[in-house]
C-alpha positions in Angstrom: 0.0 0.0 0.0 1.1 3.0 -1.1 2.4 5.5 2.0 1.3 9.1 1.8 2.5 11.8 4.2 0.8 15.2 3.6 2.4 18.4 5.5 0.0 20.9 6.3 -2.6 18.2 6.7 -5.5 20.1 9.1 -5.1 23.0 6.2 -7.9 24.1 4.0 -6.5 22.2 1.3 -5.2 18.9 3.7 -8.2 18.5 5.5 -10.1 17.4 2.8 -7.2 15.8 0.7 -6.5 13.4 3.7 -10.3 12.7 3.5 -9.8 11.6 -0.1 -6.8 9.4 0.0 -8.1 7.6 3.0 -11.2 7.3 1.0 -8.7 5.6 -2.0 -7.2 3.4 -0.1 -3.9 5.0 1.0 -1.5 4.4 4.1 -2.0 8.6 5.3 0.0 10.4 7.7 -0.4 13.9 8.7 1.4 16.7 10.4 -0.4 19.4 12.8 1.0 22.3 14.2 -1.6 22.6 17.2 -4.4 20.3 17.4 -6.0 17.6 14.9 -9.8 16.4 13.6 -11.1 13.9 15.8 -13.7 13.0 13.8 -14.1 9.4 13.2 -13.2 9.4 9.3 -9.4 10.5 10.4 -9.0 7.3 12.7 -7.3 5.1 9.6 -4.4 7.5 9.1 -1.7 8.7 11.3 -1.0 12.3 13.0 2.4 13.4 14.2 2.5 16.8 15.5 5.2 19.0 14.3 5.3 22.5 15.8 7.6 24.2 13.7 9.2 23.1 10.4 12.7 23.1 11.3 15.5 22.0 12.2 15.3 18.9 9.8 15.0 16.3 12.3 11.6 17.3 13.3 10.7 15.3 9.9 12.4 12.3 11.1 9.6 10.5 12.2 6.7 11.5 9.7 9.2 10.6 6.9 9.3 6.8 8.0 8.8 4.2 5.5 7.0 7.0 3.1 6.6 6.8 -0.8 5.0 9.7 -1.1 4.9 13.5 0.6 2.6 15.9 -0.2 4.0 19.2 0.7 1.3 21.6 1.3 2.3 23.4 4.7 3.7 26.7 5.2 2.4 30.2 5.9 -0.6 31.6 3.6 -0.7 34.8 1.7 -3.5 36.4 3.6 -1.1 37.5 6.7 -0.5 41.2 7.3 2.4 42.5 5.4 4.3 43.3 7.8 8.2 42.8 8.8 7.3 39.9 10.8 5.3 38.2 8.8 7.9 38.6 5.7 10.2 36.9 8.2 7.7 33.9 8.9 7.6 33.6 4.6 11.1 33.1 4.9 11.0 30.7 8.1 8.2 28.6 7.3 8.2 28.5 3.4 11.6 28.8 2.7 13.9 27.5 5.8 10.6 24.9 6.6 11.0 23.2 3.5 14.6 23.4 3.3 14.5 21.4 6.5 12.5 19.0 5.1 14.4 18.3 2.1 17.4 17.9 4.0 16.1 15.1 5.7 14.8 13.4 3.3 18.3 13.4 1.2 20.3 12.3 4.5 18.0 10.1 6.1 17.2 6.3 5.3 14.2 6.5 3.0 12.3 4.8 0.1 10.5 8.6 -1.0 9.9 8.3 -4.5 8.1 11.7 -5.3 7.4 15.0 -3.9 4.7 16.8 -4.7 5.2 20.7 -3.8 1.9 23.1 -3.4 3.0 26.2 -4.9 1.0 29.3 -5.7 0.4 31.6 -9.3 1.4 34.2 -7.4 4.7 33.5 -8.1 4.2 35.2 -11.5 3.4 38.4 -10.2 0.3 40.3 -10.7 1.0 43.0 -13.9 2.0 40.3 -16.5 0.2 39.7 -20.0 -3.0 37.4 -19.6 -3.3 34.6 -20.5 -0.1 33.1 -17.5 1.0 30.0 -18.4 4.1 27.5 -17.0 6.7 29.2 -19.7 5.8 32.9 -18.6 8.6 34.3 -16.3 8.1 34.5 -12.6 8.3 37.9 -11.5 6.9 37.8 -7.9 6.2 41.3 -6.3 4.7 40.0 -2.8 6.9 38.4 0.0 4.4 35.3 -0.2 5.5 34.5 -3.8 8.6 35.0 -3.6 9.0 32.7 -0.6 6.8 30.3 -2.8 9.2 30.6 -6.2 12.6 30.5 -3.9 11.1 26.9 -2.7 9.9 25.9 -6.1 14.2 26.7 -7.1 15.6 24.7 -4.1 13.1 22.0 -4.8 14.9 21.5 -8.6 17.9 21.9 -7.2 17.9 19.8 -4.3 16.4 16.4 -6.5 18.4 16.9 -9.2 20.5 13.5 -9.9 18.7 11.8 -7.7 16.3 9.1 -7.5 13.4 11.6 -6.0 11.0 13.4 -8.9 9.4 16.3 -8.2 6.4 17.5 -9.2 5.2 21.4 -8.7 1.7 22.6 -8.6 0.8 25.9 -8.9 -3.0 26.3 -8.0 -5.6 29.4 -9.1 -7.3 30.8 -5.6 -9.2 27.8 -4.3 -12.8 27.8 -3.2 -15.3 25.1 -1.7 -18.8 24.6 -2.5 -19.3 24.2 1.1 -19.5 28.1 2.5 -18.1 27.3 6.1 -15.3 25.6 4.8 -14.0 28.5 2.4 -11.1 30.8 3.7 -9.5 33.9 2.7 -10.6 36.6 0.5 -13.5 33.8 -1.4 -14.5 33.6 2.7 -14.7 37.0 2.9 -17.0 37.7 -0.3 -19.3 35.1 1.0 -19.8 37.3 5.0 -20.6 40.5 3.1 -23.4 38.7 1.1 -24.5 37.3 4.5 -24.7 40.7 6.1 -25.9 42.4 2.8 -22.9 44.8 2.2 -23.1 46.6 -1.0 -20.3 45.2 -3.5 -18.9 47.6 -6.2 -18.6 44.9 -8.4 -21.9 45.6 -10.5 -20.7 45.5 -15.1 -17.7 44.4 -14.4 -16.5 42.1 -16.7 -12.6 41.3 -15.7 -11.1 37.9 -15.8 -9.8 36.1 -12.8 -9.4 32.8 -12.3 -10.6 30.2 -9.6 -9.9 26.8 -9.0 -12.6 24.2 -7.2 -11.1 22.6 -4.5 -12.7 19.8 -5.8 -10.7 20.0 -9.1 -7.5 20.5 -7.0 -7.7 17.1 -5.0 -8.5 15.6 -8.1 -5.5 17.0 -10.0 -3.1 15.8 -6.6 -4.6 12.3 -6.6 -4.0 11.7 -10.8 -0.5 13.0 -10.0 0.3 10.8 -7.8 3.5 8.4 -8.9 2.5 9.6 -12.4 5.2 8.9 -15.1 3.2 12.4 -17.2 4.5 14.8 -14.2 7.4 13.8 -13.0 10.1 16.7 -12.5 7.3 19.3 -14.4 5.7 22.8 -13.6 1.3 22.5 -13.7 -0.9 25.2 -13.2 -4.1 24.6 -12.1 -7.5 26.3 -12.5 -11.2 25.7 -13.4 -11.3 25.5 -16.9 -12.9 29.1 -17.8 -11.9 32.4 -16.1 -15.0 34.7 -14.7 -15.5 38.0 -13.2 -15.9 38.7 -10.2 -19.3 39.8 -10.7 -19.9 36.3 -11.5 -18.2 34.9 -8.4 -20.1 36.8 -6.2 -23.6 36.0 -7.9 -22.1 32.2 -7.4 -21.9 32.3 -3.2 -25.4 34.6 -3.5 -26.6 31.9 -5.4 -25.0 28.7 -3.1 -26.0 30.6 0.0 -29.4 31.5 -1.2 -28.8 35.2 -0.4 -29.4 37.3 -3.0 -26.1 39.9 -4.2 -25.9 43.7 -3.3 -24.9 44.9 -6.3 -23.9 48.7 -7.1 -22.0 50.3 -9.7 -19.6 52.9 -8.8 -17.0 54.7 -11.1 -13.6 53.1 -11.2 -12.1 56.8 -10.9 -14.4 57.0 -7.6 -13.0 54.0 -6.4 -9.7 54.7 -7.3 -10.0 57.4 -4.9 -11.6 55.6 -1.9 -8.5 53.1 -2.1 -6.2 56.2 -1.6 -7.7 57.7 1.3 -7.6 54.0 2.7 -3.8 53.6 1.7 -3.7 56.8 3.8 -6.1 56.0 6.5 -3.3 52.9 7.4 -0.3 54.6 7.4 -1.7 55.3 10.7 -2.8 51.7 12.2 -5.8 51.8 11.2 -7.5 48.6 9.5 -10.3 49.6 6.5 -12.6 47.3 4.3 -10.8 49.1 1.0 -7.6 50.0 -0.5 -5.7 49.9 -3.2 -4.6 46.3 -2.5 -8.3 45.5 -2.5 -9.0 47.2 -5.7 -6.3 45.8 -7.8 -7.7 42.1 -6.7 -11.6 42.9 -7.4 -11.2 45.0 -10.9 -7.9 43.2 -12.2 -7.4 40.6 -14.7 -5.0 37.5 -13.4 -6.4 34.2 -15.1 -4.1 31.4 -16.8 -4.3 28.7 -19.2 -4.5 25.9 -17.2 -2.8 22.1 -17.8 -5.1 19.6 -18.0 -5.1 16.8 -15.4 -2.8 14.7 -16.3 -3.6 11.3 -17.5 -2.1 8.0 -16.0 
């Protein structure tokens, strides 16, 4: 039986991946940082609780008798930029996988494939649209480039070696489920619930999305999979939409019916200054330039298909 571990495994992403392999058939371990599900459908696979990613020999034990590892842990875009949140990129991202990979080259192992969950973000936000895998990576957040430097060690580190790698690089996931989304799609889904007017009315950007759904499926058919070894995917729902569109979808799937309003970009060009302004001082606001760029812009790739066994 094929052994599975999956870092980052009580994540939006490895919660329900775990679900699924288990579901397959899998040998599963998981790492936690704090706490785990209890639920009975996580009884058949393994927890081991690793509070930090480094030093190396923290992996010691979840690495035992693996085929398999799933990388997915590490720290999420949606911190606050700060300087100490740039420094947990680096730590947990960077120096967290690192740690891992050391251990997997030095210790006694049968690891056949790792599987790395990048981000698009580390193309960078003002590129040409359509993105796809041959478009240069020109990261301009601290998240994405934390997420490209791994990506580079990753190549680097199995290169010659017995190990393939494979790298996914996933749209903004979202769950059909609304109490199980997180991030900015979680967000979009409390203003419908407390009917906050969205400027979002005629607009007809692209963006794309990615079901969560589609993801897991993309993982599981890239599992010891000849088509991806040592290769770059992108992954997304196969048409981009607006984010009109995406909001109408949560009204729709939470039965609550979309505030729309239509507002002059040049007006809300100006709002998002006088909130840029507003937190120079400390102060948290609903709208900013930030904010802006990700509701009006275009970011959308041409996504690979999932690859066939």
């Amino acid at each position: 039986m094929t052994k599975i571990l999956v870092t980052g495994a009580t994540g939006f992403l490895g919660k329900k991946l775990c679900k699924f392999l288990i579901k397959e058939g899998f040998n599963v371990i998981g790492t936690y940082r704090l706490y785990h599900p209890q639920d009975e459908e996580f009884n058949l696979m393994q927890w081991i609780q690793i509070k930090d990613l480094q030093p190396k020999e923290v992996w010691t034990e979840a690495l035992n008798n693996c085929d398999v590892i799933i990388h997915a842990a590490g720290r999420v875009h949606q911190m606050e930029l700060n300087e100490t949140s740039n420094n947990l990129f680096i730590k947990d991202n960077i120096q967290g996988t690192e740690a891992l990979i050391s251990e997997i080259l030095q210790g006694k192992n049968n690891i056949k494939q790792f599987i790395f969950i990048s981000s698009l973000l580390v193309y960078g936000k003002f590129q040409r649209m359509p993105l796809n895998r041959n478009d240069e990576c020109l990261p301009d957040t601290e998240y994405g480039k934390s997420k490209l430097e791994a990506e580079k060690m990753i190549q680097k580190s199995f290169h010659n070696t017995s190990i393939n790698w494979t790298i996914l690089r996933p749209s903004v996931m979202y769950n059909d489920s609304d109490g199980e989304n997180t991030g900015n799609i979680a967000s979009i889904i409390n203003y419908l619930k407390k009917g906050t007017p969205l400027p979002v009315k005629n607009l007809k950007n692209k963006r794309s999305f990615l079901s969560i759904n589609r993801m897991i499926d993309f993982i599981s058919h890239s599992i010891l999979n000849e088509n991806v070894k040592n290769k770059i995917l992108n992954i997304a729902d196969p048409e981009p939409i607006s984010t009109e569109k995406l909001v109408l979808y949560f009204g729709n799937l939470i039965n609550k019916k979309p505030r729309l309003v239509w507002i002059p970009f040049f007006m809300q060009y100006i709002l998002a200054i006088m909130g840029d302004i507003i937190q120079m001082f400390g102060i948290r606001v609903p709208w900013n330039t930030n904010v802006l760029t990700k509701i009006s812009s275009d970011f959308w790739i041409e996504s690979d298909s999932i690859p066939k066994e």
